[in-house]
DSSP file (Angstrom, degrees, kcal/mol; ACC not computed):
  #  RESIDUE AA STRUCTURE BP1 BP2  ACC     N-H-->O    O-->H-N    N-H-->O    O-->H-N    TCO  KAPPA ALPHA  PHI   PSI    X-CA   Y-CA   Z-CA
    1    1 A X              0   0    0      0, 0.0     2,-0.6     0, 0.0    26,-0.1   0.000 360.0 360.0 360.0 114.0  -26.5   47.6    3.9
    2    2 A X        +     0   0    0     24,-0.2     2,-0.4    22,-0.1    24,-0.2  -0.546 360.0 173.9 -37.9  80.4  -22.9   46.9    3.7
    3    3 A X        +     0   0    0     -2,-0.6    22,-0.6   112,-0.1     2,-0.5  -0.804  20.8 179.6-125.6 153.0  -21.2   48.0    0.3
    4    4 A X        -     0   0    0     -2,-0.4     2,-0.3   112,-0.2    20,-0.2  -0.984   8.3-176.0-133.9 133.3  -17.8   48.2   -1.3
    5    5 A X        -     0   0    0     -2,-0.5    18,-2.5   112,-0.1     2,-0.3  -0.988  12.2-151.9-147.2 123.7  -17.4   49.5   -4.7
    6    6 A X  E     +A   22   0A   0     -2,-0.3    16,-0.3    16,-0.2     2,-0.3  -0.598  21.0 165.7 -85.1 138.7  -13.8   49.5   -6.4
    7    7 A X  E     +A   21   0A   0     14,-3.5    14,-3.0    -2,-0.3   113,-0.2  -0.933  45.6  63.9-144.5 174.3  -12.7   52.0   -9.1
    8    8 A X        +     0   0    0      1,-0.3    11,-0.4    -2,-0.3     2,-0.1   0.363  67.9 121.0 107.4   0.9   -9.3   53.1  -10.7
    9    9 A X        +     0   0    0     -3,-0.1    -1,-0.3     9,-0.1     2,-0.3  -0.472  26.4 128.8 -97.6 175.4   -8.1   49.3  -12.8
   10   10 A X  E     -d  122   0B   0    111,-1.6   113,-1.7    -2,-0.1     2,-0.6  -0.996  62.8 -52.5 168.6-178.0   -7.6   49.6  -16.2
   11   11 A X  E     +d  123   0B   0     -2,-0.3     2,-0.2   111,-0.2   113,-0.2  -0.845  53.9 170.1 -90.4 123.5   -4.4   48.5  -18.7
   12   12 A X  E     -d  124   0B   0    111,-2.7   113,-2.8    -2,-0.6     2,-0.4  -0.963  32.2-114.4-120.8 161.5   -0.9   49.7  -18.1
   13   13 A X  E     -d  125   0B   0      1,-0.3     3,-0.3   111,-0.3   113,-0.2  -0.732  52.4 -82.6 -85.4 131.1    2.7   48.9  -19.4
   14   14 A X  S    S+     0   0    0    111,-2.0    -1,-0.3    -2,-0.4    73,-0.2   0.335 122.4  27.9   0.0 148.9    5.2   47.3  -17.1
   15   15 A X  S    S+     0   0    0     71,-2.3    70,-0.3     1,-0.1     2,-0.3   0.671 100.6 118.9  53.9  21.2    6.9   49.7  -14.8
   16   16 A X        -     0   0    0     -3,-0.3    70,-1.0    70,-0.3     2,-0.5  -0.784  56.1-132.4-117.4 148.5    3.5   52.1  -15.0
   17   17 A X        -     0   0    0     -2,-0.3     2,-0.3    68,-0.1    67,-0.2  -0.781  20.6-174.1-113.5 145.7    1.7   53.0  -12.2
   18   18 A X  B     -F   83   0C   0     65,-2.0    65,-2.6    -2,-0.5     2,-0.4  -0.894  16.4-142.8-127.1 177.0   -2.1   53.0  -11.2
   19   19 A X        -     0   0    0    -11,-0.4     2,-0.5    -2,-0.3    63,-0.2  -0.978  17.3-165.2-125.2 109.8   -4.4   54.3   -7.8
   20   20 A X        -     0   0    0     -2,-0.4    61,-1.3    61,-0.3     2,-0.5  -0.823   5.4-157.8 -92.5 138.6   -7.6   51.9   -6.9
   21   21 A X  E     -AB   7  80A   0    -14,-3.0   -14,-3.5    -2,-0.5     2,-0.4  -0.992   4.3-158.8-132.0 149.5   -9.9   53.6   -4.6
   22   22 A X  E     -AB   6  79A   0     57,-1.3    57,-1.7    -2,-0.5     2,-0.4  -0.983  14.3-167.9-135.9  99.9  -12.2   51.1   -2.5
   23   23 A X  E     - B   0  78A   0    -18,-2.5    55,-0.2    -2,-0.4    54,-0.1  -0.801   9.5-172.2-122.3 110.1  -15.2   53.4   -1.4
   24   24 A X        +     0   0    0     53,-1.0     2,-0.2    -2,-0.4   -20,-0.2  -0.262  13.8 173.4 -82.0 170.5  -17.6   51.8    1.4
   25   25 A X        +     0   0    0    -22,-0.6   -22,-0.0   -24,-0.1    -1,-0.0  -0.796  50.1  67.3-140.3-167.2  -20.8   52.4    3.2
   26   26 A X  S    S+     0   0    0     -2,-0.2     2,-0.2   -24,-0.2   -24,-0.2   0.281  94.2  61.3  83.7 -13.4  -23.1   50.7    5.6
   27   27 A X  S    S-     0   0    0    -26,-0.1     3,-0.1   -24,-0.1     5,-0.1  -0.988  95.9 -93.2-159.4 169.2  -20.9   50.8    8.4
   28   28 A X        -     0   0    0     -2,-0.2     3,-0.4     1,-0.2    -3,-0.1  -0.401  55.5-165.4 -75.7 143.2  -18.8   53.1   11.0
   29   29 A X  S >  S+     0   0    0      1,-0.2     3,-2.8    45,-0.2    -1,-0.2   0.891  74.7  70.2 -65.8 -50.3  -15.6   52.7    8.4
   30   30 A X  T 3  S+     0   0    0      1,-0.3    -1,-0.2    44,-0.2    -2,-0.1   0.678  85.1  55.8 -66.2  -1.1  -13.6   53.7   10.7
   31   31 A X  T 3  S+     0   0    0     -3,-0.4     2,-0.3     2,-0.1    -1,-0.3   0.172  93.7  93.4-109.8  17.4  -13.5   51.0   13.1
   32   32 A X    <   -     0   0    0     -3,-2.8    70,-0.1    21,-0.2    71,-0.1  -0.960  69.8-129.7-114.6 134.6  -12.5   48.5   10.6
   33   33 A X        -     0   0    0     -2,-0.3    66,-0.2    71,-0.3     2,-0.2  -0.350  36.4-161.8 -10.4 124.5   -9.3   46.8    9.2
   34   34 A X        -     0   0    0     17,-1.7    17,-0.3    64,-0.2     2,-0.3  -0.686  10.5-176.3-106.1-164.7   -9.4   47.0    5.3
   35   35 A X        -     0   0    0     -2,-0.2    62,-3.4    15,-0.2     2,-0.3  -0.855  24.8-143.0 179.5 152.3   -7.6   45.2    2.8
   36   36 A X  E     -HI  49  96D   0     13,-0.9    12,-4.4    -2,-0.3    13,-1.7  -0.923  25.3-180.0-131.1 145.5   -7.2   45.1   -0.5
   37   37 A X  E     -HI  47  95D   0     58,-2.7    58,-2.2    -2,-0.3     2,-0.2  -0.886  12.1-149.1-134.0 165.2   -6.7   41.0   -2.4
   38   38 A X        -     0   0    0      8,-2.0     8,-0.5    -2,-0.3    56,-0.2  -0.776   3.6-153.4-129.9-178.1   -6.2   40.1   -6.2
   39   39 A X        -     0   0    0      6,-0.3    54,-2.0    -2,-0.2     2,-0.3  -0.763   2.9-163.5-149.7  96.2   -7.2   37.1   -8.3
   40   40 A X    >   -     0   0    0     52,-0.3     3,-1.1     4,-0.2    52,-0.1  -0.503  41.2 -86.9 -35.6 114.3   -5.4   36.2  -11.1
   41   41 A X  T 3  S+     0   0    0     -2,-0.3    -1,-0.1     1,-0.2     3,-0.1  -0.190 114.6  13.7 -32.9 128.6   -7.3   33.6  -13.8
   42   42 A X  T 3  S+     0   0    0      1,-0.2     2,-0.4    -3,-0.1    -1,-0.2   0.893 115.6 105.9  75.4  24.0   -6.7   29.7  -12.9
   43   43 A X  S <  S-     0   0    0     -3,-1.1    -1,-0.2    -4,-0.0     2,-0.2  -0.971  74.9-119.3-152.9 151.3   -5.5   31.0   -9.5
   44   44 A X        -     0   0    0     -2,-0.4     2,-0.4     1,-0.1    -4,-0.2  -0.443  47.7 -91.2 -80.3 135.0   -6.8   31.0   -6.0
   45   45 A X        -     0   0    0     -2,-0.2    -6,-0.3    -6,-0.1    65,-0.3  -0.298  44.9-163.0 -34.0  95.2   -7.2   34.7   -4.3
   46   46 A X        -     0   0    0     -8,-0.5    -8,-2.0    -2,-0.4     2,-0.1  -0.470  19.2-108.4-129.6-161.5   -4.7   36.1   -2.5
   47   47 A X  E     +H   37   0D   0    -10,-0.2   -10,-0.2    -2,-0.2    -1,-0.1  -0.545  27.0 169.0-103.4 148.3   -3.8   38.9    0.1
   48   48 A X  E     -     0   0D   0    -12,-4.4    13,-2.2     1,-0.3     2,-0.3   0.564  60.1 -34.5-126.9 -33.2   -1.8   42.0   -0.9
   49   49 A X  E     -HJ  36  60D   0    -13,-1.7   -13,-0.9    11,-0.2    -1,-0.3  -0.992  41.5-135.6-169.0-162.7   -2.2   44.2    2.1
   50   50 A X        -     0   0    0      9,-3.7   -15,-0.2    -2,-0.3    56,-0.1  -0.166   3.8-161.4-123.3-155.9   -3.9   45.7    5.3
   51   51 A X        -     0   0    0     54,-0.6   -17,-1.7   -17,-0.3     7,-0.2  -0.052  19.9-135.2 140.0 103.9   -4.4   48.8    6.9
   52   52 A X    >   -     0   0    0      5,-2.2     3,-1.3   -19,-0.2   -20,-0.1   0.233  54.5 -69.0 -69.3-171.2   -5.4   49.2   10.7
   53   53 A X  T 3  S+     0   0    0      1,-0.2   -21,-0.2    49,-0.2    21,-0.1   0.852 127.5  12.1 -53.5 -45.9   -8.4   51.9   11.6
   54   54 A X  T 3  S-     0   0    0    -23,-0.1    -1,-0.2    19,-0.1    -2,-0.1  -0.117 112.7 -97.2-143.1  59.5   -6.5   55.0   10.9
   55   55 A X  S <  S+     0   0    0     -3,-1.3    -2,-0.1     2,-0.1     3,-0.1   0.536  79.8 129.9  49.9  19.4   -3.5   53.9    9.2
   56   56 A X  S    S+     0   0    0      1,-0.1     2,-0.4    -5,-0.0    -1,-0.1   0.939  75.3  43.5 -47.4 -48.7   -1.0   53.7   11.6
   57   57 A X        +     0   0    0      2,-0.0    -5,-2.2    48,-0.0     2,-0.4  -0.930  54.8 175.2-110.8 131.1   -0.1   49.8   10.3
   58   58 A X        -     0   0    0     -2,-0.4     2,-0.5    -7,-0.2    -7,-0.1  -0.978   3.6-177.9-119.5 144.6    0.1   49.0    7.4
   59   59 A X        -     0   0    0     -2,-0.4    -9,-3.7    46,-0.1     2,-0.3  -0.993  11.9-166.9-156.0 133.6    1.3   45.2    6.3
   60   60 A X  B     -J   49   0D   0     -2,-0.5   -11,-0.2   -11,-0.2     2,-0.1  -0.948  31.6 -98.9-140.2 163.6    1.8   43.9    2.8
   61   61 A X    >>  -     0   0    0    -13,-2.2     4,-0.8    -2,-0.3     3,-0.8  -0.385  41.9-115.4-104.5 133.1    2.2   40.9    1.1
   62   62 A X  G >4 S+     0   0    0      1,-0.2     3,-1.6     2,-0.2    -1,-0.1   0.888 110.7  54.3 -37.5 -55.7    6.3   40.3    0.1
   63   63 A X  G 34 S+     0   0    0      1,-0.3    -1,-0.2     3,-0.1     4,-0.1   0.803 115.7  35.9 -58.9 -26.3    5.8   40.5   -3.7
   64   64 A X  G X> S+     0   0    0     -3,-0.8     4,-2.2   -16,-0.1     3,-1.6   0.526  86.7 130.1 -90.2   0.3    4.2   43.8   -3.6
   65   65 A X  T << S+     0   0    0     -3,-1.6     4,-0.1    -4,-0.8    -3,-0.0  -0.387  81.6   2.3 -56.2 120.3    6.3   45.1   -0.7
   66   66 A X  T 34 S+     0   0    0      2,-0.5    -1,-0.2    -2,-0.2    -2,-0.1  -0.049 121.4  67.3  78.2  -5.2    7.8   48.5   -1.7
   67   67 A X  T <4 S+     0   0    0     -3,-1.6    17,-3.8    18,-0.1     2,-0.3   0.635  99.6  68.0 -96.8 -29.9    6.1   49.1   -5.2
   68   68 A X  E  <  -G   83   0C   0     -4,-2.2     2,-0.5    15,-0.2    -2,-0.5  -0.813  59.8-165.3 -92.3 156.0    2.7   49.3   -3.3
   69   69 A X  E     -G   82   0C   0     13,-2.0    13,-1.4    -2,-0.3     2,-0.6  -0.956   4.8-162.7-132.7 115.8    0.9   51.9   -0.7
   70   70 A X        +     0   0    0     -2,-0.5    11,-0.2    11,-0.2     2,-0.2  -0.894  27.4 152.5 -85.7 115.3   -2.1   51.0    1.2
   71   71 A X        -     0   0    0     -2,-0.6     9,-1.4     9,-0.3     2,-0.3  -0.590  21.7-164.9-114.2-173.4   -4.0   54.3    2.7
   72   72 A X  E     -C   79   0A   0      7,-0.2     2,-0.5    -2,-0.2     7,-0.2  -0.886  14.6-146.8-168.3 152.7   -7.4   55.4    3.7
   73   73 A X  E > > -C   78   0A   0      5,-0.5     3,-0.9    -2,-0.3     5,-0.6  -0.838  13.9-157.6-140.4  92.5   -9.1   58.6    4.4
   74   74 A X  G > 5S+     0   0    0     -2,-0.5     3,-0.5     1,-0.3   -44,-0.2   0.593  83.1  56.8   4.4 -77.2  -11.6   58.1    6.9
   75   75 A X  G 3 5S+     0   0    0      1,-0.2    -1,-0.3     2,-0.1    -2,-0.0   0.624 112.4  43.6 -54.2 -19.0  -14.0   61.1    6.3
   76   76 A X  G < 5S-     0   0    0     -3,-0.9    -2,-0.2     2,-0.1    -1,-0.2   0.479 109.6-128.2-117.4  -1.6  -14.5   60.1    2.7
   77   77 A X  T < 5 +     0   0    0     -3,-0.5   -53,-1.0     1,-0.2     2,-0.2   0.927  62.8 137.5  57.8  56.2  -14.9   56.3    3.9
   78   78 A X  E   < -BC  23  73A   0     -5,-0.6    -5,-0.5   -55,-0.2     2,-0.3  -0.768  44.7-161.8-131.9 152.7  -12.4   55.3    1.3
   79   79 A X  E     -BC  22  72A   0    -57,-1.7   -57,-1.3    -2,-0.2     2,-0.2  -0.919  18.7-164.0-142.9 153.0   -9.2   52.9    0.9
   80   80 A X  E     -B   21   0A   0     -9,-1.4    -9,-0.3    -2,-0.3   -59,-0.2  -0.460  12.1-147.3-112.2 177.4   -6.9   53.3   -1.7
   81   81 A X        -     0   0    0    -61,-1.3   -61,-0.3   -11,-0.2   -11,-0.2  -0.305   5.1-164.3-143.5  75.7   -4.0   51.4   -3.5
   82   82 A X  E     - G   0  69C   0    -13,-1.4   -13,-2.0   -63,-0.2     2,-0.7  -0.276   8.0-176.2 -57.5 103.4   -1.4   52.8   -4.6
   83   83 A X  E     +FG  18  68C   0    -65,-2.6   -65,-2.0   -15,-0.2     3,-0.3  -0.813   7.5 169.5-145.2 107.1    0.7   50.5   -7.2
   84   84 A X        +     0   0    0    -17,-3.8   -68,-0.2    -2,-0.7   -69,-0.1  -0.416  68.6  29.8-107.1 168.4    4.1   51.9   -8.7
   85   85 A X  S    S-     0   0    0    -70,-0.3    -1,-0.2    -2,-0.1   -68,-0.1   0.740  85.2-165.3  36.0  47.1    6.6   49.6  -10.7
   86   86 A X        -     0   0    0    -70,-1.0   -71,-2.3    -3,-0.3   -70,-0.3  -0.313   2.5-163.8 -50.1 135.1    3.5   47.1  -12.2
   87   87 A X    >   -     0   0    0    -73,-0.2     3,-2.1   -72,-0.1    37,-0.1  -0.903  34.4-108.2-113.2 159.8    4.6   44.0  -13.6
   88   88 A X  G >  S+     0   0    0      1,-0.3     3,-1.7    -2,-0.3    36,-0.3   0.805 114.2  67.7 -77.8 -13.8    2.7   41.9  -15.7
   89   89 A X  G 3  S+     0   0    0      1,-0.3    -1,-0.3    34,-0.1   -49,-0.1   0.517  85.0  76.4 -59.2   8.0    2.3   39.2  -12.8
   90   90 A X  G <   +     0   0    0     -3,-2.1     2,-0.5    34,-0.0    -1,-0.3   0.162  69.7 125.4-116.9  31.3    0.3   41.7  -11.0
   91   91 A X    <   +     0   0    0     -3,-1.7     2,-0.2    33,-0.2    32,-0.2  -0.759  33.1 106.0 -72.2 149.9   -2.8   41.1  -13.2
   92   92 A X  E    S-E  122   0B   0     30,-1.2    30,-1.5    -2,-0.5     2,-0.8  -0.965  74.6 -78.5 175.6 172.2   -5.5   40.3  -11.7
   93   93 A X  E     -E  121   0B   0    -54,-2.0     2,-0.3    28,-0.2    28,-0.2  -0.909  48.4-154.9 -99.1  98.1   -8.9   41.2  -10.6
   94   94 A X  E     +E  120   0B   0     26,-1.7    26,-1.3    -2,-0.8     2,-0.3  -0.750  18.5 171.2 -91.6 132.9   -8.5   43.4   -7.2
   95   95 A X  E     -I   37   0D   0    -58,-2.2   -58,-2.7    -2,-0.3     2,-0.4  -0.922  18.8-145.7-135.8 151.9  -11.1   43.4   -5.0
   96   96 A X  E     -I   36   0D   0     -2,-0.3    21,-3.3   -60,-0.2     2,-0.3  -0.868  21.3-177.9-115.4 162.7  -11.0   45.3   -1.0
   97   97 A X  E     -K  116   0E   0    -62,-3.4     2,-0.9    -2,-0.4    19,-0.2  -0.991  24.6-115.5-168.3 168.6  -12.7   44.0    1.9
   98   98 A X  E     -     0   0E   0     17,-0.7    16,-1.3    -2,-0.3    17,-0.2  -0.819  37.0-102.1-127.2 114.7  -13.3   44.6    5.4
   99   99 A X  E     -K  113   0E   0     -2,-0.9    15,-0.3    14,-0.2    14,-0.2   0.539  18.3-130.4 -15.7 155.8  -12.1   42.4    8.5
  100  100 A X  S    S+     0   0    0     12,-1.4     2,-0.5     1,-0.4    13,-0.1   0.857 102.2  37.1 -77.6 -48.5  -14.6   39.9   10.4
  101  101 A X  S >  S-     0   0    0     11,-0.5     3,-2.3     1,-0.1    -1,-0.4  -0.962  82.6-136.3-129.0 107.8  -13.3   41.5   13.6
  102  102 A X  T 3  S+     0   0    0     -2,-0.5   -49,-0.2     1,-0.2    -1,-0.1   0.478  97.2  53.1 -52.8  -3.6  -12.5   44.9   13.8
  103  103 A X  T 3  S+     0   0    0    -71,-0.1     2,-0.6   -51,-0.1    -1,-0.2   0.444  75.0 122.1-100.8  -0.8   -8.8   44.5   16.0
  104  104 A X    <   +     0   0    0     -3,-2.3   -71,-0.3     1,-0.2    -5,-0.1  -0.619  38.3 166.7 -91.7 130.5   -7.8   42.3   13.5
  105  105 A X        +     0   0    0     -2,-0.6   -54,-0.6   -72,-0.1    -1,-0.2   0.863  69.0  22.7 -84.2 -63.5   -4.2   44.1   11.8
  106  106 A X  S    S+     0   0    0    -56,-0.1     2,-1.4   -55,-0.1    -1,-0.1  -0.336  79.0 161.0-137.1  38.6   -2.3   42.1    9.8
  107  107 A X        +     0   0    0      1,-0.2     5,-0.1     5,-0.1   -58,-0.1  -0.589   9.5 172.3 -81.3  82.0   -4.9   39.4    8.5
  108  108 A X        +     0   0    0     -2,-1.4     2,-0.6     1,-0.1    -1,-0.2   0.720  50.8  90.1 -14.1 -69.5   -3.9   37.6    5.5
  109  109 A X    >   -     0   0    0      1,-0.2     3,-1.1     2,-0.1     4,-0.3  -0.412  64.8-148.2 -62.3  98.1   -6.4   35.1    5.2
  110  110 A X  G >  S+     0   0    0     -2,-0.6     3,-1.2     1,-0.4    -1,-0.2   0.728  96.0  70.4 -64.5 -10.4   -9.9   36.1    2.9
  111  111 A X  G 3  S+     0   0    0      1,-0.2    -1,-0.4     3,-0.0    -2,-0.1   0.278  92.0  50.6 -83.4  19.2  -11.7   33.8    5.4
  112  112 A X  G <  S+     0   0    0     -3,-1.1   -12,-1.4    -5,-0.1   -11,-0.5   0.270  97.0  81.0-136.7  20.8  -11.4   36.0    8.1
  113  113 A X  E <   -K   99   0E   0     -3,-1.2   -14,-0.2    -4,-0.3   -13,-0.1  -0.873  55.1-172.6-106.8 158.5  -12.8   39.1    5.9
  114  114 A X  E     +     0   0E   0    -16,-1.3     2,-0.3    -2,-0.3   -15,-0.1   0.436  62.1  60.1-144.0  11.4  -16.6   39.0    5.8
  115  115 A X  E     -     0   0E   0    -17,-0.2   -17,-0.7  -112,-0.0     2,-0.4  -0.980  60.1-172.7-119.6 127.4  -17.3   42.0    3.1
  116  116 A X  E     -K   97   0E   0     -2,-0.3  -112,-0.2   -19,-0.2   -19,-0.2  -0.937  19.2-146.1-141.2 140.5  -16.1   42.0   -0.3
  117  117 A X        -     0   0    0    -21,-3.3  -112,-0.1    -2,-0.4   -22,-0.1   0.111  37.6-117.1 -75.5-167.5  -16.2   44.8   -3.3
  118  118 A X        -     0   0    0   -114,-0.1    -1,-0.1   -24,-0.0   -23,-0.1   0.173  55.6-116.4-140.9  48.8  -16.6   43.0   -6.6
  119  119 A X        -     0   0    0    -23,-0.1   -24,-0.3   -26,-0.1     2,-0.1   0.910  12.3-107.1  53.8 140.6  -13.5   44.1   -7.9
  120  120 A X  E     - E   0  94B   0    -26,-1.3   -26,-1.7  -113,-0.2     2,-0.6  -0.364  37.7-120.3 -86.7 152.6  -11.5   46.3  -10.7
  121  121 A X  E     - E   0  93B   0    -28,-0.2  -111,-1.6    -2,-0.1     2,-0.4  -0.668  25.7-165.5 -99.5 151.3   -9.8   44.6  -13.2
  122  122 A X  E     +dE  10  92B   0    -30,-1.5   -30,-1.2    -2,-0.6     2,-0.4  -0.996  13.1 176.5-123.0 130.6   -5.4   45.5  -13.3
  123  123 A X  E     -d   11   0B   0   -113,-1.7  -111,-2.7    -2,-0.4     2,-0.6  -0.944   6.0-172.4-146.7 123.6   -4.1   44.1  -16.6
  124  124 A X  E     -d   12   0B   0     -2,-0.4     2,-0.6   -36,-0.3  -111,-0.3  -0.916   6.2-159.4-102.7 116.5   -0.2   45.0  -17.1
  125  125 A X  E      d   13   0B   0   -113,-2.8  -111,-2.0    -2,-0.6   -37,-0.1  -0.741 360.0 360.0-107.6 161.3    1.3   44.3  -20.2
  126  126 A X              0   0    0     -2,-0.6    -1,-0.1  -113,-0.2  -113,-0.1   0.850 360.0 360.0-122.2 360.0    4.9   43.8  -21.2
C-alpha cells in the first residue's frame, strides 16, 4: 500500500525558515520522481519542485527558486524541503507526491503525479 506522510509545517515569521520531510512506503522509492506542491485557500494547487531518483536534478518553481531546497535520502525513503527566506505568500497546505511514470524529471503538472501525502500546513506571518 502506497503511503506518503508529511511532517515539519507549522507557523513562522517572514524571513524564518522551516524543513518538511515527506516520508513514503509501499514502493521501490528510489525509482521514482518526487515532488513536493502547495495550496493556498481559494486557490488551485500548484507545483514548487522535483527531484529525479537520486537527486542529481532538481527543478523548481520561479517563486521559490533560490529560497528553497528539494533533497531526498534514499535509504530512509524520504524527501525533504527545505524553505529559507518564507514570505507570507508561501502559505499554504504542502503536500509531496510521486510521479505517474518513473523517468518523468521536471513534471509540473499534479495530473501527472498519481500519489499524494495529505499535507502539512506552512502559515508565515508578517
Amino acid at each position: 500500500q502506497v503511503q506518503l506522510v508529511e511532517s515539519g509545517g507549522g507557523l513562522v515569521q517572514a524571513g524564518g525558515s522551516l524543513r518538511l520531510s515527506c516520508v513514503a512506503s509501499g514502493f521501490t522509492f528510489s525509482r521514482y520522481t518526487m515532488a513536493w506542491f502547495r495550496q493556498a485557500p481559494g486557490k488551485e494547487r500548484e507545483f514548487v519542485a522535483t527531484i529525479s531518483w537520486t537527486g542529481e536534478i532538481t527543478f523548481y518553481a520561479d517563486s521559490v527558486k533560490g529560497r528553497f531546497a528539494i533533497s531526498r535520502v534514499n535509504n530512509d525513503n524520504a524527501v525533504y524541503l527545505q524553505m529559507n527566506s518564507l514570505k507570507p505568500e508561501d502559505t499554504a497546505v504542502y503536500s509531496c507526491a510521486r510521479t505517474r511514470t518513473p523517468t518523468l524529471w521536471r513534471a509540473k503538472s499534479s495530473n501527472e503525479y498519481d500519489y499524494w501525502g495529505q499535507g502539512t500546513q506552512v502559515t508565515v506571518s508578517s
